[in-house]
C-alpha beads as a LAMMPS data file, in Angstrom:
LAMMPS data file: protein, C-alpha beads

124 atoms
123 bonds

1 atom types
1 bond types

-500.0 500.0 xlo xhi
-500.0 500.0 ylo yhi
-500.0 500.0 zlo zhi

Masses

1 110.0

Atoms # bond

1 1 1 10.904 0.312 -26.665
2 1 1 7.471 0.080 -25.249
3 1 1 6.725 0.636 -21.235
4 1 1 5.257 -2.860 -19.621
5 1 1 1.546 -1.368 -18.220
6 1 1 1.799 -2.517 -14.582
7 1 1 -1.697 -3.876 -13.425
8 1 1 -3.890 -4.637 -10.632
9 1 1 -5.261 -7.331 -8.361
10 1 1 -8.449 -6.827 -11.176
11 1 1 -6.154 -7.753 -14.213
12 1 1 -6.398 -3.909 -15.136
13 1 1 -4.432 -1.117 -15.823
14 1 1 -3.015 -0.158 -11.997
15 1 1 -4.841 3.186 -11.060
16 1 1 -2.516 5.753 -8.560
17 1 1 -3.006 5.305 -5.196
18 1 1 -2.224 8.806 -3.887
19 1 1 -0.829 12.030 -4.662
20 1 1 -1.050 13.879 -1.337
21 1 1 0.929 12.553 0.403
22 1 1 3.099 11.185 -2.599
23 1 1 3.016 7.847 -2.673
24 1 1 4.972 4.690 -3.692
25 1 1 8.053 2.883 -3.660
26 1 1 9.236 5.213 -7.033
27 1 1 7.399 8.305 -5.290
28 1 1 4.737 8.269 -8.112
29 1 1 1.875 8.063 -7.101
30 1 1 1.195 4.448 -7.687
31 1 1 2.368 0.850 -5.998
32 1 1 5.221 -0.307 -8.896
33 1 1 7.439 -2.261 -8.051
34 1 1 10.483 -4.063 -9.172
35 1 1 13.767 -5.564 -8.103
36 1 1 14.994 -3.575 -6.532
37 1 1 11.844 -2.839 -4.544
38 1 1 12.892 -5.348 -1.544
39 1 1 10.036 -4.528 0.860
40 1 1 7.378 -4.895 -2.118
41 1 1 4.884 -1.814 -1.651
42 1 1 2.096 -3.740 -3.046
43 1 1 -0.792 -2.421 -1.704
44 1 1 -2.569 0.417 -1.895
45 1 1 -4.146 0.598 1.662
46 1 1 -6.314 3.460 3.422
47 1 1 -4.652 3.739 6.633
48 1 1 -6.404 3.834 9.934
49 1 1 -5.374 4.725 13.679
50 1 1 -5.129 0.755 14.679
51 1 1 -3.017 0.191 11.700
52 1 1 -0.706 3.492 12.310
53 1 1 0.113 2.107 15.824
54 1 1 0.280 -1.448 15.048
55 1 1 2.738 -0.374 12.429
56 1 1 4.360 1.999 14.858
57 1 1 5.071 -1.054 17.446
58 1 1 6.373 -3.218 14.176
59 1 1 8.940 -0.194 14.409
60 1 1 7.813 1.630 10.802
61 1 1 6.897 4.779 12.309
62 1 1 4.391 6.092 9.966
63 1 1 3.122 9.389 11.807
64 1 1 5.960 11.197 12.540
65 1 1 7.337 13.805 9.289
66 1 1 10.224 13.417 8.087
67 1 1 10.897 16.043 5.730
68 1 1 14.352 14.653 4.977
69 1 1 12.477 11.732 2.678
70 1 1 9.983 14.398 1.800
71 1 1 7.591 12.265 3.974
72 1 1 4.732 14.659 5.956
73 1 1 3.369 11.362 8.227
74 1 1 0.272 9.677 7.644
75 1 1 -2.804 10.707 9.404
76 1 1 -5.832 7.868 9.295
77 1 1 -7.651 8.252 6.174
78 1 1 -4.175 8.497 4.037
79 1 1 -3.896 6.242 1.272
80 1 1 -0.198 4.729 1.190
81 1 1 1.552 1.899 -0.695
82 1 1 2.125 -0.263 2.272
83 1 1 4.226 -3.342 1.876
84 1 1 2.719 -6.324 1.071
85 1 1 4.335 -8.665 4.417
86 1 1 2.906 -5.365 6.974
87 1 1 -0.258 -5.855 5.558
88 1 1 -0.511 -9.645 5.893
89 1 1 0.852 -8.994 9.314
90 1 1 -1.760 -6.424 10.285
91 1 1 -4.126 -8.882 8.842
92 1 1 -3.001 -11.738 11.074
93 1 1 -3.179 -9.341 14.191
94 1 1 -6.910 -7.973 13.340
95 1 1 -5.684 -4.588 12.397
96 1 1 -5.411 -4.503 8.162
97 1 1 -6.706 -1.505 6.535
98 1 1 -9.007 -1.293 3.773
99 1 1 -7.289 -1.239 0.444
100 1 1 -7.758 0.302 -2.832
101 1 1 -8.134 -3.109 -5.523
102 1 1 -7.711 -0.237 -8.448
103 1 1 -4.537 0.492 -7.181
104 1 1 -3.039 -2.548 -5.830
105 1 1 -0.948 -4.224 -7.680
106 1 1 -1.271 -8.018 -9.188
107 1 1 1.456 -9.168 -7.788
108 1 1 0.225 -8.782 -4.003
109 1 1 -1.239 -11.704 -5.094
110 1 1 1.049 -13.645 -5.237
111 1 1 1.138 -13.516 -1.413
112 1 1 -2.727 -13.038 -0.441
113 1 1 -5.208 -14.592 -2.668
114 1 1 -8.028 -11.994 -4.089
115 1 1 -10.590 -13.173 -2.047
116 1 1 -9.051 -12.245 0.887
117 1 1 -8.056 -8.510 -0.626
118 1 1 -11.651 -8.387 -1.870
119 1 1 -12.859 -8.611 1.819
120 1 1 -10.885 -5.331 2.306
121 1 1 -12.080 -3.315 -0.332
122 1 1 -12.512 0.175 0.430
123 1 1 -16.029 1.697 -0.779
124 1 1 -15.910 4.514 -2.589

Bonds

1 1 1 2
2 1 2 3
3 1 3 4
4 1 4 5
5 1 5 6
6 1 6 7
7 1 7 8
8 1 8 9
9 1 9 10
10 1 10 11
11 1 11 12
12 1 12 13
13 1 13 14
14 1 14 15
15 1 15 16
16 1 16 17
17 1 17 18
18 1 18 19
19 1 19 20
20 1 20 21
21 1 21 22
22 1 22 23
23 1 23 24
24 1 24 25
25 1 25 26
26 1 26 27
27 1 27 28
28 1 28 29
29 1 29 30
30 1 30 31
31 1 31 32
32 1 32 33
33 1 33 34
34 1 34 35
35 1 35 36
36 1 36 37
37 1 37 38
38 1 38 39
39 1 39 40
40 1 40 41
41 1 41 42
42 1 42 43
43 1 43 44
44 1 44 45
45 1 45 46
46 1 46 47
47 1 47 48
48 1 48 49
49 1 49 50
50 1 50 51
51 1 51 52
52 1 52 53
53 1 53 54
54 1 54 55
55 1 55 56
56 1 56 57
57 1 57 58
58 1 58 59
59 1 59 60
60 1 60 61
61 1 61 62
62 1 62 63
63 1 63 64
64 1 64 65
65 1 65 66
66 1 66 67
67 1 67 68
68 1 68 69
69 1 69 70
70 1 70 71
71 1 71 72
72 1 72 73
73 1 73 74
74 1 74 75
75 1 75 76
76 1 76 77
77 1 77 78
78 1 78 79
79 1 79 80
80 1 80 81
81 1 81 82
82 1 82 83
83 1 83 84
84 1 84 85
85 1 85 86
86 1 86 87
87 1 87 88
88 1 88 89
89 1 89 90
90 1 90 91
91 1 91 92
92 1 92 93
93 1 93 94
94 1 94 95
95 1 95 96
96 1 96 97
97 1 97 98
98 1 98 99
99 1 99 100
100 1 100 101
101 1 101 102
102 1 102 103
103 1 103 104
104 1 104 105
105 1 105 106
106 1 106 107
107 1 107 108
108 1 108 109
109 1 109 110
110 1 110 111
111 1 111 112
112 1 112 113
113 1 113 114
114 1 114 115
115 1 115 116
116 1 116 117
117 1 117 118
118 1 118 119
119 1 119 120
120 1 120 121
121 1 121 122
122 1 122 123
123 1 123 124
Protein backbone atom coordinates (compact mmCIF):
# COMPACT_ATOMS: atom_id res chain seq x y z
CA UNK A 1 0.00 0.00 0.00
CA UNK A 2 1.47 3.18 -1.27
CA UNK A 3 1.34 6.66 0.92
CA UNK A 4 -0.91 9.46 -1.10
CA UNK A 5 2.06 12.46 -1.49
CA UNK A 6 0.12 15.39 0.02
CA UNK A 7 0.81 18.61 -2.11
CA UNK A 8 0.81 22.24 -2.22
CA UNK A 9 -1.04 25.35 -3.33
CA UNK A 10 1.91 24.91 -6.41
CA UNK A 11 0.61 21.35 -7.40
CA UNK A 12 3.95 20.04 -5.74
CA UNK A 13 5.14 17.81 -3.33
CA UNK A 14 4.11 19.80 0.20
CA UNK A 15 7.53 20.98 1.73
CA UNK A 16 7.54 21.09 6.00
CA UNK A 17 6.64 24.11 7.36
CA UNK A 18 8.57 24.01 10.65
CA UNK A 19 10.45 21.96 12.94
CA UNK A 20 11.18 24.36 15.82
CA UNK A 21 8.57 24.81 17.11
CA UNK A 22 6.99 21.44 15.81
CA UNK A 23 4.47 22.07 13.70
CA UNK A 24 1.14 20.72 12.32
CA UNK A 25 -2.06 19.27 12.97
CA UNK A 26 -0.11 15.48 13.13
CA UNK A 27 2.92 17.34 14.96
CA UNK A 28 5.15 16.70 11.84
CA UNK A 29 6.40 19.21 10.68
CA UNK A 30 4.15 19.84 7.79
CA UNK A 31 0.26 21.16 7.23
CA UNK A 32 -1.58 17.43 6.49
CA UNK A 33 -4.59 17.16 7.04
CA UNK A 34 -7.48 14.83 7.02
CA UNK A 35 -10.82 14.03 8.56
CA UNK A 36 -10.39 14.16 11.34
CA UNK A 37 -8.48 17.44 11.14
CA UNK A 38 -11.77 19.66 11.91
CA UNK A 39 -10.07 23.07 12.17
CA UNK A 40 -8.07 22.36 8.77
CA UNK A 41 -4.35 23.61 9.49
CA UNK A 42 -3.87 24.52 5.98
CA UNK A 43 -1.49 27.02 5.91
CA UNK A 44 1.78 27.37 6.52
CA UNK A 45 1.96 31.06 7.76
CA UNK A 46 5.00 33.18 9.26
CA UNK A 47 3.45 34.67 12.18
CA UNK A 48 3.73 38.28 13.12
CA UNK A 49 2.89 40.45 16.36
CA UNK A 50 -0.58 41.85 14.67
CA UNK A 51 -1.50 38.37 13.82
CA UNK A 52 -0.45 36.86 17.46
CA UNK A 53 -2.87 39.41 19.07
CA UNK A 54 -5.52 39.38 16.58
CA UNK A 55 -5.48 35.67 17.13
CA UNK A 56 -5.19 36.17 20.84
CA UNK A 57 -8.61 38.37 20.86
CA UNK A 58 -10.23 35.45 18.44
CA UNK A 59 -9.44 33.54 21.84
CA UNK A 60 -6.48 31.02 20.26
CA UNK A 61 -3.88 32.15 22.50
CA UNK A 62 -0.82 31.53 20.57
CA UNK A 63 2.01 33.09 22.89
CA UNK A 64 1.58 31.66 25.99
CA UNK A 65 3.60 27.80 26.49
CA UNK A 66 1.91 25.23 27.20
CA UNK A 67 4.14 22.48 27.83
CA UNK A 68 1.24 20.12 28.50
CA UNK A 69 0.64 19.97 24.39
CA UNK A 70 4.37 20.24 24.10
CA UNK A 71 3.58 23.76 22.70
CA UNK A 72 6.60 26.54 23.66
CA UNK A 73 4.28 29.76 22.19
CA UNK A 74 4.93 31.44 19.10
CA UNK A 75 7.08 34.44 19.00
CA UNK A 76 6.67 36.67 15.52
CA UNK A 77 8.81 35.21 12.97
CA UNK A 78 7.50 31.44 13.86
CA UNK A 79 6.28 29.54 11.08
CA UNK A 80 2.97 27.59 12.20
CA UNK A 81 0.23 25.61 10.41
CA UNK A 82 -2.51 28.02 11.10
CA UNK A 83 -6.02 27.06 10.20
CA UNK A 84 -7.25 27.88 7.09
CA UNK A 85 -10.83 30.01 8.48
CA UNK A 86 -8.08 32.23 11.12
CA UNK A 87 -6.27 33.07 8.25
CA UNK A 88 -9.13 34.20 6.00
CA UNK A 89 -10.27 35.97 9.10
CA UNK A 90 -7.00 37.78 9.73
CA UNK A 91 -7.17 38.50 6.11
CA UNK A 92 -10.59 40.14 6.27
CA UNK A 93 -9.40 42.24 9.39
CA UNK A 94 -5.96 43.50 7.64
CA UNK A 95 -3.82 41.40 9.84
CA UNK A 96 -2.86 37.89 7.64
CA UNK A 97 0.61 36.80 7.81
CA UNK A 98 2.81 35.94 5.08
CA UNK A 99 2.67 32.30 4.19
CA UNK A 100 4.95 29.71 3.01
CA UNK A 101 3.20 28.47 -0.79
CA UNK A 102 5.90 25.37 -0.47
CA UNK A 103 4.30 24.36 2.47
CA UNK A 104 0.74 25.12 2.24
CA UNK A 105 -1.32 22.76 1.35
CA UNK A 106 -3.69 22.48 -1.97
CA UNK A 107 -6.52 22.20 -0.35
CA UNK A 108 -6.44 25.83 1.34
CA UNK A 109 -7.58 26.39 -1.87
CA UNK A 110 -10.38 25.30 -1.83
CA UNK A 111 -11.28 28.23 0.46
CA UNK A 112 -8.90 31.17 -0.87
CA UNK A 113 -8.10 31.18 -4.46
CA UNK A 114 -4.10 31.22 -5.28
CA UNK A 115 -4.02 34.56 -6.28
CA UNK A 116 -4.93 35.78 -3.19
CA UNK A 117 -2.24 33.30 -1.23
CA UNK A 118 0.26 34.41 -3.88
CA UNK A 119 -0.13 38.06 -2.61
CA UNK A 120 1.14 36.66 0.76
CA UNK A 121 4.05 34.91 -0.19
CA UNK A 122 6.81 35.09 2.11
CA UNK A 123 10.34 35.92 0.37
CA UNK A 124 12.90 33.89 1.11
Amino acid sequence: MTKEVALNVLGEPLVPCSFDPLTGFFRDGCCKTDENDLGRHLVCAVVTKAFLQFSLEKGNDLITPRPEYQFPGLVPGDQWCLCISRWSEALAANCAPQIKLESTHINALKTVPLDTLKQFEASE
